[in-house]
LOTI-117339 format. One record per residue (C-alpha): residue in one letter; x, y, z; residue number from 1. Coordinates in steps of 0.001 Angstrom, whole numbers. Example, Ala and Ser with C-alpha at 12.3 -4.5 7.8 and 13.67 -1.06 7.14 Angstrom:
BEGIN
> code | X | Y | Z | pos
> A | 12300 | -4500 | 7800 | 1 .
> S | 13670 | -1060 | 7140 | 2 .
***
This chain:
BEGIN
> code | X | Y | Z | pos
> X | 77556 | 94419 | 130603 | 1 .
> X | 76872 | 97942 | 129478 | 2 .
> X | 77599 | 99636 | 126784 | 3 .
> X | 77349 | 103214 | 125973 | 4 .
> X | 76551 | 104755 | 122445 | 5 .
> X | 77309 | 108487 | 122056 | 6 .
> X | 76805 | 110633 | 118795 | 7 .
> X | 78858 | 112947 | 117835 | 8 .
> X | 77546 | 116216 | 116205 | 9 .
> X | 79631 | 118718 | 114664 | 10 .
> X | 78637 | 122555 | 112651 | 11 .
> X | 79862 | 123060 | 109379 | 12 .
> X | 78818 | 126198 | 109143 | 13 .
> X | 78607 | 128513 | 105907 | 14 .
> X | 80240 | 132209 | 106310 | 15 .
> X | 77966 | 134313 | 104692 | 16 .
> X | 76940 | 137145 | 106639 | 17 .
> X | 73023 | 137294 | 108137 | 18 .
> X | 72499 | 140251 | 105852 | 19 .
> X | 73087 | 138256 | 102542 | 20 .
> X | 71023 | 135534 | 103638 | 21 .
> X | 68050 | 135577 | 105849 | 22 .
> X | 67710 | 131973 | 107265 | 23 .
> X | 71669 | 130968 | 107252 | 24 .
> X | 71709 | 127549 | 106973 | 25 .
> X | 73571 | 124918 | 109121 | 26 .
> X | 75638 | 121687 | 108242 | 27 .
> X | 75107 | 119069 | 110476 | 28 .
> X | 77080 | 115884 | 110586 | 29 .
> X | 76063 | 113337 | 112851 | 30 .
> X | 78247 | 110371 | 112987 | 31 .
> X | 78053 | 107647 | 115094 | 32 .
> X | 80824 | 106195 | 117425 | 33 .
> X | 80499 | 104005 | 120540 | 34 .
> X | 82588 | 104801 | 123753 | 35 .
> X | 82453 | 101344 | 124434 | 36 .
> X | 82935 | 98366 | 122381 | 37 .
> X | 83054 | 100268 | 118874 | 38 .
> X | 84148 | 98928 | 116081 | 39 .
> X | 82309 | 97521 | 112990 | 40 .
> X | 83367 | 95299 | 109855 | 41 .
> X | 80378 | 95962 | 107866 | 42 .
> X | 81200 | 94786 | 104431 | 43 .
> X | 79538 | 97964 | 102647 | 44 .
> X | 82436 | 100301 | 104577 | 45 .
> X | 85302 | 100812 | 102154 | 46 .
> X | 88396 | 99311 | 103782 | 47 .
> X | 91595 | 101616 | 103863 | 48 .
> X | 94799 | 99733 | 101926 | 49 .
> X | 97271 | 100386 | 104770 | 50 .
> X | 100873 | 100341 | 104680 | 51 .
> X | 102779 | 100180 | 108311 | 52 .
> X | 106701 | 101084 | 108085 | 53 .
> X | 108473 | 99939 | 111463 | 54 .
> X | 111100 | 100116 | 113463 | 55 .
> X | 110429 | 97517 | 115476 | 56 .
> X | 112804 | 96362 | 117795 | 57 .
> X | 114213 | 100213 | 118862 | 58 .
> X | 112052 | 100015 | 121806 | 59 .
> X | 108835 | 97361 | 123036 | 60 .
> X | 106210 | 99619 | 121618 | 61 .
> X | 106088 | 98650 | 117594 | 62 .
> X | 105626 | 95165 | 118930 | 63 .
> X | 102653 | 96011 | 120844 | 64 .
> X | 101293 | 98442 | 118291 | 65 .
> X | 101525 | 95462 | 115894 | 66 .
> X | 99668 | 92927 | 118530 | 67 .
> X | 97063 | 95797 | 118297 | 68 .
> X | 96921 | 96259 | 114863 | 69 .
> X | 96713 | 92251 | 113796 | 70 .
> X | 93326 | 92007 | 116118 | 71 .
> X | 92482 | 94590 | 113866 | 72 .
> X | 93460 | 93489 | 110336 | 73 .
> X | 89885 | 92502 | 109447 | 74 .
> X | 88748 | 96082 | 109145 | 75 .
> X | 92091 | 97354 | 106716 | 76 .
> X | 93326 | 96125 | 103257 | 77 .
> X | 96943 | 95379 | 104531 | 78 .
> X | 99259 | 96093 | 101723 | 79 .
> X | 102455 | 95465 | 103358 | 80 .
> X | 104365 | 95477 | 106516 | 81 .
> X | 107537 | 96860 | 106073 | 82 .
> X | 110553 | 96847 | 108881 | 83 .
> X | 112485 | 100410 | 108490 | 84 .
> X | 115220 | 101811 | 110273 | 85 .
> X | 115102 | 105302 | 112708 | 86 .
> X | 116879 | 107929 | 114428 | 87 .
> X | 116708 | 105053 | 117180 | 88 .
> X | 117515 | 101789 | 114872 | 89 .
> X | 119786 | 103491 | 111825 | 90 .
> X | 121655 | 100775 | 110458 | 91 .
> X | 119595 | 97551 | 110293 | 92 .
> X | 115841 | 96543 | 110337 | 93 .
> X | 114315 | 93818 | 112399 | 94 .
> X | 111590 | 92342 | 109975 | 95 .
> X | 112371 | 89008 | 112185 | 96 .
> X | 110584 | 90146 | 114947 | 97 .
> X | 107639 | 90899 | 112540 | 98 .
> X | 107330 | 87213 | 111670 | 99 .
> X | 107573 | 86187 | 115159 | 100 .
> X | 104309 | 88155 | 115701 | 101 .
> X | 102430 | 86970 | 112396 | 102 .
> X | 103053 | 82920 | 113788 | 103 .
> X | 101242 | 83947 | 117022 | 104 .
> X | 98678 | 85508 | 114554 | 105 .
> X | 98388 | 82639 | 112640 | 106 .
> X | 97748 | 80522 | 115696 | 107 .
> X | 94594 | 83198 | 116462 | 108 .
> X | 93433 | 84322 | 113075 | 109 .
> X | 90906 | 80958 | 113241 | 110 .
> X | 89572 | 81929 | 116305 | 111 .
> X | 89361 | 85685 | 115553 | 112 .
> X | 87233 | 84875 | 112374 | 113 .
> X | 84581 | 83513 | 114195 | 114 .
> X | 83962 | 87085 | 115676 | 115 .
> X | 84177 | 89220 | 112895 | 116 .
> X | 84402 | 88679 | 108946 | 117 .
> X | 87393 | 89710 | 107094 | 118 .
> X | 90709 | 88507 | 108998 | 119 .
> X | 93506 | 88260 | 106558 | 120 .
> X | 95507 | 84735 | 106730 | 121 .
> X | 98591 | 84260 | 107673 | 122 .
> X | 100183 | 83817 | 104542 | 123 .
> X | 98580 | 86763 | 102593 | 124 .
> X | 100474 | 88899 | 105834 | 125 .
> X | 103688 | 87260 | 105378 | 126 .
> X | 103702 | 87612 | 101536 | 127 .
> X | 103561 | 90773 | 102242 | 128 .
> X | 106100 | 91816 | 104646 | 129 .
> X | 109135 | 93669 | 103397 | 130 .
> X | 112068 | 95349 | 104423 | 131 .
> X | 113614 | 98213 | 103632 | 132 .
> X | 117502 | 99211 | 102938 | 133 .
> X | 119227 | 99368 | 106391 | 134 .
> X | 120494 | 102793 | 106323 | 135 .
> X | 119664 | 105915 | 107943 | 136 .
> X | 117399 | 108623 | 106665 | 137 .
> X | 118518 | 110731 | 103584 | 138 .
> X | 121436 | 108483 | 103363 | 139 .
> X | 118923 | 105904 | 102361 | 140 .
> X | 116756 | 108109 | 99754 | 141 .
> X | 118778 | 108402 | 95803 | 142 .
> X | 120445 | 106305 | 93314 | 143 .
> X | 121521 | 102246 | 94899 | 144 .
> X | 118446 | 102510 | 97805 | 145 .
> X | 116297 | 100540 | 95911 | 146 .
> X | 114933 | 98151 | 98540 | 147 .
> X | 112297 | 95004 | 98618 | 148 .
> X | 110040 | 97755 | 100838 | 149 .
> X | 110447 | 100660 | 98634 | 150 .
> X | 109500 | 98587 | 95621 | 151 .
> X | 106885 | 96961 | 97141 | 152 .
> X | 105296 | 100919 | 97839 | 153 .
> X | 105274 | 101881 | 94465 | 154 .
> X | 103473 | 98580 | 93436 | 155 .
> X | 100873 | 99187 | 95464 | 156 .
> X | 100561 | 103140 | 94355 | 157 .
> X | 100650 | 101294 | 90803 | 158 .
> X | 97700 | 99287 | 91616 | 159 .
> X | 94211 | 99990 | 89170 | 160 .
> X | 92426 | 100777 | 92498 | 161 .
> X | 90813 | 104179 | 93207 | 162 .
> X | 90879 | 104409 | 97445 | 163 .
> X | 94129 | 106014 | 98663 | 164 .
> X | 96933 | 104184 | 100085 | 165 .
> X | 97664 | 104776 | 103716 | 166 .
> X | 101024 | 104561 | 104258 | 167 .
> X | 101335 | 104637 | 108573 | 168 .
> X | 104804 | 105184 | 109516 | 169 .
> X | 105996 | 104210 | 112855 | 170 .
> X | 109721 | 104971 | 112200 | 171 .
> X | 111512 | 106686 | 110015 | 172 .
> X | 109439 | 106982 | 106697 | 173 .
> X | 112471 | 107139 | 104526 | 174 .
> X | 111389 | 103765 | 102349 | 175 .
> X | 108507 | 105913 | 101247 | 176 .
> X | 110779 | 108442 | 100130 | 177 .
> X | 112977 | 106134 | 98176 | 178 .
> X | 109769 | 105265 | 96527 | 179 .
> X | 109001 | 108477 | 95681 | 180 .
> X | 112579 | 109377 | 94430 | 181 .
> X | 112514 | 106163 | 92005 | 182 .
> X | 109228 | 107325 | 90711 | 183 .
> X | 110929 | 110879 | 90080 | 184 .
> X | 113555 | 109491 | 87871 | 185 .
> X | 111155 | 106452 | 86242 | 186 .
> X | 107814 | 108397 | 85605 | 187 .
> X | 106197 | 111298 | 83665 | 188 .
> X | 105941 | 114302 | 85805 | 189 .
> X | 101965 | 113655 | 85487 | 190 .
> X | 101721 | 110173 | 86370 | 191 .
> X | 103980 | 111292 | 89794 | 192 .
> X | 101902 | 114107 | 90168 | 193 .
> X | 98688 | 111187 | 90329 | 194 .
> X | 100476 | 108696 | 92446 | 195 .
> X | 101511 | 111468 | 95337 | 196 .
> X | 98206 | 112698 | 95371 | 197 .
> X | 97147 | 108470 | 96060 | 198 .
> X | 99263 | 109126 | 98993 | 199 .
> X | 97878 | 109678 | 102480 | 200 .
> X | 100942 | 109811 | 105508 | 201 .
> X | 100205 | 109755 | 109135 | 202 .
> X | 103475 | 109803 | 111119 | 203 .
> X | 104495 | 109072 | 114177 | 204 .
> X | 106661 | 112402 | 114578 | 205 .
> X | 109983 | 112758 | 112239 | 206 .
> X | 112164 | 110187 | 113092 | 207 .
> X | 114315 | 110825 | 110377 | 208 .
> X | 115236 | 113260 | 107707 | 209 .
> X | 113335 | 112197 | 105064 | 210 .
> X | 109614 | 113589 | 106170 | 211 .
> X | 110967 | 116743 | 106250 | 212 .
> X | 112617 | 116420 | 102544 | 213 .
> X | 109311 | 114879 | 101342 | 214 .
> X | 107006 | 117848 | 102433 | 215 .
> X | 109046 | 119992 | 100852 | 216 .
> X | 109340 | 117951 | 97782 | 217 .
> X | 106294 | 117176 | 97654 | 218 .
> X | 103757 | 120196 | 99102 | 219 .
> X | 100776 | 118723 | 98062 | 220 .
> X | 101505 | 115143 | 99733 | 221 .
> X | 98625 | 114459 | 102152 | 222 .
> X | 101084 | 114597 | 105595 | 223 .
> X | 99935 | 114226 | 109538 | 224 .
> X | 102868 | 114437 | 111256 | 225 .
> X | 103605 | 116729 | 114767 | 226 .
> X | 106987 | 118086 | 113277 | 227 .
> X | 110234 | 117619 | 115280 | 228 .
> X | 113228 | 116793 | 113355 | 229 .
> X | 115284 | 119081 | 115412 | 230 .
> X | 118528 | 120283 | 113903 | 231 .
> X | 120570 | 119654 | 117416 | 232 .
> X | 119471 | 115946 | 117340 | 233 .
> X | 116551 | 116456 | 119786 | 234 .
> X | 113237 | 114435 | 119338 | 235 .
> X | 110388 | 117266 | 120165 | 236 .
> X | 107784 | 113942 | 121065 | 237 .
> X | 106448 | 115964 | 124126 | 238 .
> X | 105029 | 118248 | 121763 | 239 .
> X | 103282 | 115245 | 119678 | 240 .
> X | 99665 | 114489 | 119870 | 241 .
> X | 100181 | 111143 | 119281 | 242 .
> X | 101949 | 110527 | 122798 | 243 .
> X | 98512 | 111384 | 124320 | 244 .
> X | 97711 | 107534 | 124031 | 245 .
> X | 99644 | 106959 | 127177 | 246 .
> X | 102635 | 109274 | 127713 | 247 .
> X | 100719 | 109521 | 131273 | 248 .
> X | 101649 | 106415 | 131692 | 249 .
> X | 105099 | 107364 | 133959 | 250 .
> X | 105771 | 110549 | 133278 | 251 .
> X | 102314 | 112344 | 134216 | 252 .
> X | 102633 | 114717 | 131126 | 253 .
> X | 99030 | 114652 | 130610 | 254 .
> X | 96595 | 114768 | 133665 | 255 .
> X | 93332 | 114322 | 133014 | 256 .
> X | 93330 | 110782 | 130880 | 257 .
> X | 92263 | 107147 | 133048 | 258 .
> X | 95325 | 106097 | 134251 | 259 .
> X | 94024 | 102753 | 135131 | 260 .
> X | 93352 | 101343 | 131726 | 261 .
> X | 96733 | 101608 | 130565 | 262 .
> X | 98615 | 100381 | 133731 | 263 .
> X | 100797 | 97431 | 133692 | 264 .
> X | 98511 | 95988 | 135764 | 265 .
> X | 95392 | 96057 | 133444 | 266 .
> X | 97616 | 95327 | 130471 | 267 .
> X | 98842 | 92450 | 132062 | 268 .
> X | 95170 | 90831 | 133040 | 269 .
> X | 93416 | 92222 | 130085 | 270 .
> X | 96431 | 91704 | 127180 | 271 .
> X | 99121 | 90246 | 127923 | 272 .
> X | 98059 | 86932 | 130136 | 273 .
> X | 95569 | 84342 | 129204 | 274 .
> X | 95240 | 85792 | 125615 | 275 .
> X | 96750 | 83042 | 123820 | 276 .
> X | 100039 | 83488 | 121594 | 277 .
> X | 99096 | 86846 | 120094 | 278 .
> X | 99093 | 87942 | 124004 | 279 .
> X | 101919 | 86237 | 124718 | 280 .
> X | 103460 | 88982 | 122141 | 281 .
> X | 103130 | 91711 | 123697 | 282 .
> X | 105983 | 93128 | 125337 | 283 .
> X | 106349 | 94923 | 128467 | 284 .
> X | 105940 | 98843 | 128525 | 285 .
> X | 109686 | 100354 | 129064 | 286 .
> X | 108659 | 103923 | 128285 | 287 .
> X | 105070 | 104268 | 126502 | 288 .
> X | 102848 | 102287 | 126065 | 289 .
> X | 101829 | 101586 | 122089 | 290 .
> X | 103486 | 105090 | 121111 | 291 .
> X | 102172 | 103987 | 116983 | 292 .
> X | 98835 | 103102 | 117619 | 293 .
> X | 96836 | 106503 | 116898 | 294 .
> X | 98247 | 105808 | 113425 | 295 .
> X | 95905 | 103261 | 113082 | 296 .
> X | 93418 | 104272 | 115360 | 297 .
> X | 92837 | 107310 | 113142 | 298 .
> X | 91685 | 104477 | 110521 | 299 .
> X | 89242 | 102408 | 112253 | 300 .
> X | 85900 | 102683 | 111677 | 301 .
> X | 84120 | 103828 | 114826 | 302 .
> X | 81856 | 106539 | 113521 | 303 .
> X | 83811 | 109188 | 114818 | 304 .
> X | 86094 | 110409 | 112177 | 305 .
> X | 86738 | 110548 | 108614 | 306 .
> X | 89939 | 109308 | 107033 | 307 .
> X | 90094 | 112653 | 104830 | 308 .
> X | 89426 | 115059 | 107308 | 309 .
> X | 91955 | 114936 | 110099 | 310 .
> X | 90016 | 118266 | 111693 | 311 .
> X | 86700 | 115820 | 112213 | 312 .
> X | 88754 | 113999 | 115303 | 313 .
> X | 89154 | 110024 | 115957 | 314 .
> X | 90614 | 107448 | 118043 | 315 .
> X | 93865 | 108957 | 116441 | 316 .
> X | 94016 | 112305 | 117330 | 317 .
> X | 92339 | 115727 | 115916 | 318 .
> X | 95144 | 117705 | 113359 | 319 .
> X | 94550 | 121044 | 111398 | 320 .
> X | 95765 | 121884 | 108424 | 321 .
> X | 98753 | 124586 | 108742 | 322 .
> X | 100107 | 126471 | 105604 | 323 .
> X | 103806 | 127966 | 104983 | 324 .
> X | 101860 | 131236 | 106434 | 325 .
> X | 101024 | 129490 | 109904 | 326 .
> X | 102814 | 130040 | 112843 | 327 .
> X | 104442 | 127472 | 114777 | 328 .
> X | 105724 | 126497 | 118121 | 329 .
> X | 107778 | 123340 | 116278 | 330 .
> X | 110932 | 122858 | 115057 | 331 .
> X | 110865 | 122411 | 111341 | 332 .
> X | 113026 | 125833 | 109717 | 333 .
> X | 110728 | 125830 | 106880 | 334 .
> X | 106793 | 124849 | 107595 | 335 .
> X | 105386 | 123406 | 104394 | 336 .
> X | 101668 | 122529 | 104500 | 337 .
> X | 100661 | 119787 | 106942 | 338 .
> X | 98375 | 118720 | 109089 | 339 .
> X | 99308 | 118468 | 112672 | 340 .
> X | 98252 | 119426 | 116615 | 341 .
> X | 94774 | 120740 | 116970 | 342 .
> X | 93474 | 121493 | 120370 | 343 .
> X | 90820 | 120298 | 122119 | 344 .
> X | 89195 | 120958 | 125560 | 345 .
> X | 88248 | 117602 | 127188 | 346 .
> X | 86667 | 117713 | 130826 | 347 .
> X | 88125 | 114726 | 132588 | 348 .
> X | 85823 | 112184 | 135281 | 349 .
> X | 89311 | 111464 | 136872 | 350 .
> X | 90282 | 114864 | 138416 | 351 .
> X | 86716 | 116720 | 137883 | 352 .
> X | 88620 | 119177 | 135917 | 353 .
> X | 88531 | 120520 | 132155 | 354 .
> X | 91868 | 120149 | 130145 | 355 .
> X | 92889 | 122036 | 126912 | 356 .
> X | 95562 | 120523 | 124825 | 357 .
> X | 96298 | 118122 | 121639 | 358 .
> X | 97218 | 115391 | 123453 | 359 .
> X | 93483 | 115563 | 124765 | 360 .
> X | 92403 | 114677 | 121765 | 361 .
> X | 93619 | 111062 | 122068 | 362 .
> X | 93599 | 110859 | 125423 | 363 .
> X | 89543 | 111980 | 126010 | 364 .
> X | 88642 | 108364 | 123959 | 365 .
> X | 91441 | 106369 | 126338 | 366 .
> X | 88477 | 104274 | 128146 | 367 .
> X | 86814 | 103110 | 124446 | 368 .
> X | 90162 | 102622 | 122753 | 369 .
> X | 91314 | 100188 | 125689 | 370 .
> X | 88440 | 98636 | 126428 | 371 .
> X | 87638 | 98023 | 122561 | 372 .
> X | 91362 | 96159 | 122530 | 373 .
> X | 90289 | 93996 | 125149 | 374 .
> X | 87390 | 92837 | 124149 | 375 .
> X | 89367 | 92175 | 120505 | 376 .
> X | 92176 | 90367 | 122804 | 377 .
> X | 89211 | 87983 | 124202 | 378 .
> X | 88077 | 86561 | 120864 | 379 .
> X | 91734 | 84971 | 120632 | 380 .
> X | 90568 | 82482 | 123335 | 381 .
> X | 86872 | 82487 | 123554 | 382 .
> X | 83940 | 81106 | 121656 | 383 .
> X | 81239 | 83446 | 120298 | 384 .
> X | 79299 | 83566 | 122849 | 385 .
> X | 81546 | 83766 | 125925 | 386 .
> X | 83127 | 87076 | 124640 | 387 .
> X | 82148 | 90925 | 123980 | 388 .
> X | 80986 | 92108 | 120508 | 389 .
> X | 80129 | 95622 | 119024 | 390 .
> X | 76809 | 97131 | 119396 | 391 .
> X | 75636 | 97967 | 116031 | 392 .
> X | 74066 | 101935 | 116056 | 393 .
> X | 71467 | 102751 | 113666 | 394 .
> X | 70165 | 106356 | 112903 | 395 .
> X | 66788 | 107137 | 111953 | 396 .
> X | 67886 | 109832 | 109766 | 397 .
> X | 70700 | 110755 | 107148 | 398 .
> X | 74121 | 111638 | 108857 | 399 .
> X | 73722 | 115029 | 106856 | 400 .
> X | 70970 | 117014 | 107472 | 401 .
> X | 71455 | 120772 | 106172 | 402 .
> X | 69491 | 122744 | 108843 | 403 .
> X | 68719 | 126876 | 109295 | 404 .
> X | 69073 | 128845 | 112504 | 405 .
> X | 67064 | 128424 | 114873 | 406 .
> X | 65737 | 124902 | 113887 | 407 .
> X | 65127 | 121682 | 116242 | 408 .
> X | 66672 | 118700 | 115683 | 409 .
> X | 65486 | 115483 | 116818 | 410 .
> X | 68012 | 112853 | 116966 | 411 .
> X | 67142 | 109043 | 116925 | 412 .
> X | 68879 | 105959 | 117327 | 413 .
> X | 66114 | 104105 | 118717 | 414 .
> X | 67241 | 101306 | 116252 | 415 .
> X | 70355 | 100374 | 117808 | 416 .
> X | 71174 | 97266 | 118972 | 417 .
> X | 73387 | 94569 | 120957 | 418 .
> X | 74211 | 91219 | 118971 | 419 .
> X | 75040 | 89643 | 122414 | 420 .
> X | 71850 | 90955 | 123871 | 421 .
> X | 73121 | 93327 | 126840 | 422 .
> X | 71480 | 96725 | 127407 | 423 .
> X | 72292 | 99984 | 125737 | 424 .
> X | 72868 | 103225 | 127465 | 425 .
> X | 73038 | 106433 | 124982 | 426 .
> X | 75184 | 109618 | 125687 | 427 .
> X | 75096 | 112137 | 122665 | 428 .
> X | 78164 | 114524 | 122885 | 429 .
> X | 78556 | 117973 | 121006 | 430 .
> X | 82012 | 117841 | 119674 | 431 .
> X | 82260 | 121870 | 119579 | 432 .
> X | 86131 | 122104 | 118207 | 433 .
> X | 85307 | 120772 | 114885 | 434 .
> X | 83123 | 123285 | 114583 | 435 .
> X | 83063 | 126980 | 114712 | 436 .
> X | 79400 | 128194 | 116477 | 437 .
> X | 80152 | 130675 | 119351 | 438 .
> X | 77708 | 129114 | 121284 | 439 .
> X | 77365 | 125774 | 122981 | 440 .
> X | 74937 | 123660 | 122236 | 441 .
> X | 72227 | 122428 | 124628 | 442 .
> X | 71219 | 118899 | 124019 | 443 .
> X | 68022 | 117647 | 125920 | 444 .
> X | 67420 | 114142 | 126698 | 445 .
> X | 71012 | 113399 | 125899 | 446 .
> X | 70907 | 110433 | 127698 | 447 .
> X | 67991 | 108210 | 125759 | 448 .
> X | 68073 | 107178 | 122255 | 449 .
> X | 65898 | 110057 | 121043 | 450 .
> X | 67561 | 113411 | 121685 | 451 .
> X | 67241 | 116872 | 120400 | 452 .
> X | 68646 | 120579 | 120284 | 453 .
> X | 67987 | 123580 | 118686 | 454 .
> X | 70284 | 124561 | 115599 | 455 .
> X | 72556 | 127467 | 117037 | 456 .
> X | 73369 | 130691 | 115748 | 457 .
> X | 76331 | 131937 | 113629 | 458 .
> X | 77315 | 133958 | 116388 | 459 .
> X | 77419 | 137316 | 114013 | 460 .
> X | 76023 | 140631 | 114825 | 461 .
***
């Protein structure tokens, strides 16, 4: 089997003008990511501590978003699991079903180890799954909402441990907020001021109240979120990047993404059948497929991204950073600073067309994503060598290389390899949005593991 390995390079560029500097120098990141089998559980990567808040059980897609996630574990610190309620589930949490999912896991987790280091056991994951109280919103955030999930948030923040805590919420996020509001009345202004900056929140839109109340609490809370608490009781989720992972699905919102690959069909062979218990798990799709999963896949370590800059792009999406001064098409009545949809423009093999939009910027990595979980879905059943593993990339150069105008760049990843000893195909991509050059970037020999451009120009007079 073949797999591909593609580099993406973005410009950081300075913004001084030619005049005060003769050679303007160029940032160049150049990060690896695979579009094919892509993930890696190197022990020298920092792990993200992750909190997930669900509402599972308001529709079949936190279930499969948490069959994803488990075949995942290895590569997070998982903090807690906590079942929440939503505008969809708003007076009662279902951390039952959550249980049911972590004995499949535990039935796997043996067989997953043998494929990659670092699989959490089944009792540190049910230790640490929580619920929180089952009301709705705001009416759950203030004095009495104390809850076995919102407690278990602020020991975590609490925790002597410098990385940030991810706190991924899949429903309404308003057990954070409790947290937050007990911290308020039980802290020094200072200490709070520490723990919110610990904080880093990627939502799956507003599902309640309480995101809204917490960004404008809170303005410097680290937030991704596509805002949509509207006032009238409408959910704005066509507007959300996140619904990119499949909203194509049945509704053909978004042409342009493979189809195939997330068709009850493939999820069926490649998921849900022959996959042992974990598979067995996975629920139908009733209306999207996995609609939580860019939370996560914003996390994983692919190369592509960067945790702490949402503008670098991922698995997860691409988001900008908007201020109180931004205008926006959403429904919020008072923007506080966030970041949400960024655009990208994605030409698609399926139609032979180019596509502009956020949701492109889940949708362009649909083929890696799926066939990533696949391979991940194997190792629940198969021995070492019968099953699919990562290729592991290796550049022959630092990631950052500060460049000036005009320069060549040579590119090499001539170390790369396959630990199951198939061939490797290379396709280096210029990821223009995340930067800001005016002019495209012509790669030569894009195809081979040693490629090269020319640094562009600043694009100023």
């Amino acid at each position: 089997m073949y797999f591909s390995i593609t580099s993406k390079i973005f410009i950081l560029q300075h913004t001084f003008m030619k005049s005060l500097l003769p050679k303007l120098p160029l940032l160049l990141m150049l990060l690896m990511m695979l579009s094919a089998f892509t993930t890696f559980a190197s022990p020298a990567i920092e792990k993200p501590r992750v909190i997930v808040l669900t509402d599972i059980e308001n529709e079949p897609d936190d279930a499969q978003s948490l069959v994803r996630f488990l075949t995942y574990s290895n590569l997070f610190d998982v903090e807690g699991i906590i079942a929440t309620t939503s505008v969809w589930l708003r007076d009662k949490t279902a951390e039952w079903r959550i249980y049911e999912i972590l004995e499949a896991y535990k039935e796997v987790q043996p067989k997953l180890a043998k494929h990659e280091p670092g699989y959490p056991t089944f009792e540190e994951l049910r230790s640490r799954t929580k619920a929180g109280v089952p009301r709705y919103g705001m009416k759950g955030v203030g004095e009495g909402n104390d809850s076995e999930g919102s407690e278990w948030i602020i020991q975590a923040l609490k925790k002597e441990d410098p990385r940030p805590l991810w706190v991924l919420a899949w429903g309404g996020p308003n057990c954070l907020a409790q947290s937050l509001w007990k911290m308020e009345q039980t802290e020094t202004a200072e200490d709070l001021e520490r723990y919110v900056k610990k904080l880093r929140v990627y939502t799956i839109s507003d599902q309640d109240d309480s995101g809204p109340w917490m960004r404008k609490k809170y303005p410097d809370l680290f937030y991704i979120c596509t805002p949509g608490y509207a006032h009238n009781g409408r959910q704005a989720y066509h507007f959300a990047t996140w619904s990119g992972i499949s909203r194509d699905q049945f509704h053909g919102r978004f042409p342009g993404g493979n189809r195939e690959v997330i068709s009850k069909e493939w999820i069926r062979e490649n998921i849900q059948e022959n996959h042992g218990p974990l598979g067995s798990e996975y629920p139908d799709v009733a209306y999207l497929m996995e609609g939580d999963t860019p939370s996560f896949l914003y996390l994983i370590n692919n190369g592509l991204g960067c945790s702490e800059h949402p503008d670098y792009g991922s698995w997860g999406g691409r988001y900008e950073y908007y201020t109180p001064r931004t205008q926006l098409y959403f429904f919020e009545p008072e923007i506080r600073p966030l970041w949400t949809n960024a655009m990208d423009e994605v030409f698609s093999e399926v139609d032979q067309q180019y596509h502009t939009g956020n949701h492109a910027t889940i949708w362009r990595w649909r083929e890696a994503y799926q066939n990533d979980f696949a391979a991940r879905m194997d190792w629940c059943t198969l021995a070492y060598e019968e099953a699919n593993h990562p290729p592991v990339p290796a550049l022959a150069h630092d990631q950052v290389m500060e460049l000036s105008e005009g320069e060549k760049v040579v590119l090499k990843a001539e170390g790369s390899i396959d630990p199951d000893g198939n061939a490797l195909s290379y396709n280096w991509i210029y990821y223009r949005e995340v930067g800001n050059s005016v002019y495209w970037l012509n790669m030569e020999n894009e195809n081979s593991p040693k490629a090269s451009f020319t640094a562009p120009s600043m694009g100023f007079p």
